[in-house]
C-alpha positions in Angstrom: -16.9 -17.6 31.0 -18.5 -17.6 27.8 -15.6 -19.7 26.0 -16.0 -22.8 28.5 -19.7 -22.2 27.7 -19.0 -22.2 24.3 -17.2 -25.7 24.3 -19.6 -27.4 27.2 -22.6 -26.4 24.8 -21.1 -27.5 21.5 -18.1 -29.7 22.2 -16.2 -27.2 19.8 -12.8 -26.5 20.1 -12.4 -22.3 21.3 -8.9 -20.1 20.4 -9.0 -16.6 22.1 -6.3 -14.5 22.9 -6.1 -12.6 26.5 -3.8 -10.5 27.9 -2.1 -11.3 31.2 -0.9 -8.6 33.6 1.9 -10.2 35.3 4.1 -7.9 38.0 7.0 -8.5 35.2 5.2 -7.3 31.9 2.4 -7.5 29.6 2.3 -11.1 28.6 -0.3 -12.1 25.3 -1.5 -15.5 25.7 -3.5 -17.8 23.4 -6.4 -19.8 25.5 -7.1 -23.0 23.4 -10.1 -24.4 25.1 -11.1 -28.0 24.0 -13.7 -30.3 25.5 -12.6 -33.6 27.3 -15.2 -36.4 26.1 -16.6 -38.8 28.8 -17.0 -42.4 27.2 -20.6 -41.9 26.6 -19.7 -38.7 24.5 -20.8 -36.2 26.5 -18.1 -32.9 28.1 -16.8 -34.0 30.9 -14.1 -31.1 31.3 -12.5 -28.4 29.2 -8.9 -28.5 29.3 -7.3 -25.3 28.4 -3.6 -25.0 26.2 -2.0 -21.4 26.8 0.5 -20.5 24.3 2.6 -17.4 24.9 1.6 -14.9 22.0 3.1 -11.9 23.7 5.9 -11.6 20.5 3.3 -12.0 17.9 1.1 -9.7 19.1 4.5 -7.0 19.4 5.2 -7.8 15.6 1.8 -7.1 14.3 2.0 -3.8 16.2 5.2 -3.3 15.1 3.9 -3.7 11.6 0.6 -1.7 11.9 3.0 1.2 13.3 5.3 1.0 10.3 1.9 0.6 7.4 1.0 3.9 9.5 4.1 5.8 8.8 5.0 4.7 5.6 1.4 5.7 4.4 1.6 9.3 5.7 5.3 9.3 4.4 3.5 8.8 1.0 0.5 10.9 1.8 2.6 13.9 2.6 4.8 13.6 -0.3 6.1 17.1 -2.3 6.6 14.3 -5.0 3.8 12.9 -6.8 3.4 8.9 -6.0 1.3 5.9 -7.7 1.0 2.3 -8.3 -0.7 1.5 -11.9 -1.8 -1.9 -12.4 -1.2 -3.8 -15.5 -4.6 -5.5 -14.8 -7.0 -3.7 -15.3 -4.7 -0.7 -16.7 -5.7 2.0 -14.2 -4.1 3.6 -11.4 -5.4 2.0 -8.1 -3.3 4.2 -5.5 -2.3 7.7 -5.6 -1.2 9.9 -3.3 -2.4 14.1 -3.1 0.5 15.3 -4.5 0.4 13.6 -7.7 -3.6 14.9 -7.6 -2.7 18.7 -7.4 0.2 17.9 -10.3 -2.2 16.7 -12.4 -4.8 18.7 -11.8 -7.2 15.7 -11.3 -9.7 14.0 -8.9 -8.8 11.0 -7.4 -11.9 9.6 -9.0 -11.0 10.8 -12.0 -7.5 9.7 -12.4 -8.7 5.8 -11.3 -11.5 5.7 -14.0 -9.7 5.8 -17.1 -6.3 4.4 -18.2 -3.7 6.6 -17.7 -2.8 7.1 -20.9 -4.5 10.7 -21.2 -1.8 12.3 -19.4 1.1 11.4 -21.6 1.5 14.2 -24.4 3.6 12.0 -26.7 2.6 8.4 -27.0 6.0 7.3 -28.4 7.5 8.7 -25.3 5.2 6.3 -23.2 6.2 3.4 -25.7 9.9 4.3 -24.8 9.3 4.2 -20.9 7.4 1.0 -21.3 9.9 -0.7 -23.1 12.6 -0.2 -20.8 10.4 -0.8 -18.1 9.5 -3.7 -19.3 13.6 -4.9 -20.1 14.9 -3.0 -17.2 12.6 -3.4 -14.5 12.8 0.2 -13.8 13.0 4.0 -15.5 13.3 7.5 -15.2 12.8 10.3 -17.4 12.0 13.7 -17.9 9.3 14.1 -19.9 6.1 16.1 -20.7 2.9 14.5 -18.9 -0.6 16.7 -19.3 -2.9 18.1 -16.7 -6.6 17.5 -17.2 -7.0 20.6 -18.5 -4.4 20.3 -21.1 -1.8 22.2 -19.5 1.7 21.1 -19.8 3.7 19.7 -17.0 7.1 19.2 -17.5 9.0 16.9 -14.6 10.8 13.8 -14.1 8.7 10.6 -14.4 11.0 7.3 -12.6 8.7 3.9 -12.0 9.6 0.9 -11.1 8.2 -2.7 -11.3 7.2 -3.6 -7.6 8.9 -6.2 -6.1 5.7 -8.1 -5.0 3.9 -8.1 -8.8 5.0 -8.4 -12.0 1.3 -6.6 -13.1 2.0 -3.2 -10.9 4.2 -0.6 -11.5 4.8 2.1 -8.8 5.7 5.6 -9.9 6.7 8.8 -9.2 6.6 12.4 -10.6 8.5 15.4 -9.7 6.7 18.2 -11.0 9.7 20.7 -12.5 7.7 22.9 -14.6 8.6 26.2 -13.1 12.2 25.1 -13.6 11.3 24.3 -17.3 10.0 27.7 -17.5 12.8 29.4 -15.9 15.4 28.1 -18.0 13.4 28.2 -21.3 13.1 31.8 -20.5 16.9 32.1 -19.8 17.4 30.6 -23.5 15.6 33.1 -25.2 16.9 36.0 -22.8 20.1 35.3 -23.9 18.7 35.2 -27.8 
């Protein structure tokens, strides 16, 4: 096997996992292979450690599975979804939803600070500030698409839990609902 070559050749210590089909179930063991030294130095022997992987190997599955469905969760999305990164002040994940509301390319949405879509800067300040004493926010506000156009909808982030330098957000575009009801005001005017 190329392992025990491996250690007779160099007298290097070898870890490789292989999968055992036993009659009971799908077992995961590690093979430590190490060389066993005659006095004079030279490999006598490999000896060989086996350590049972099998649940290790379940939970990274497990996990892969769950980054799968959590990502097309996301992807899928009706509600627009980022995380923005205080360093270097740019959006660094976004999902298609929050493309289309925007009106952008994801290229273009990562090469610039965000800042551009916010209509009113003092509005931004605001949802900042109680980001940054909160930990969290949500607002309805008026972002812009890159064409100008107004989009009215609710804008919630959130400091992530695993940095203090990102910020995950969400917008729900409600602009035909603006409309609707602005119209509705000045029906009834």
């Amino acid at each position: 096997e190329a392992a025990d070559r491996k250690v007779l050749e160099t007298g290097v210590t070898v870890g490789i996992d292989e999968e055992l089909h036993l009659e009971i179930d799908d077992t995961v063991v590690r093979l430590i292979k190490f060389p066993i030294q005659h006095g004079s130095g030279s490999v006598e022997r490999i000896g060989t450690i086996a350590i049972d992987v099998t649940a290790e190997v379940e939970a990274r599955r497990r996990l892969r599975e769950s980054e799968r469905v959590a990502k097309e969760i996301f992807e899928l999305s009706i509600i627009g979804a980022a995380v923005y990164s205080r360093k270097p002040n740019r959006i660094t994940f976004a999902n298609p939803r929050l493309l289309e509301i925007l009106g952008v390319t994801r290229e273009q949405l990562m090469e610039r600070p965000p800042r551009w879509m916010w209509t009113e800067l003092s509005v931004l300040k605001d949802v900042t500030g109680r980001l940054r004493r909160d930990g969290s926010c949500q607002e309805f506000v008026e972002l812009r698409k890159a064409d100008g156009a107004p989009v009215w909808c609710m804008f919630s982030c959130k400091t992530s839990p695993n940095s203090s330098d990102e910020v995950m957000f969400w917008v729900q575009d409600l602009t035909d609902l603006h409309d609707t009801q602005i119209a509705l005001i000045e029906a009834k005017e």
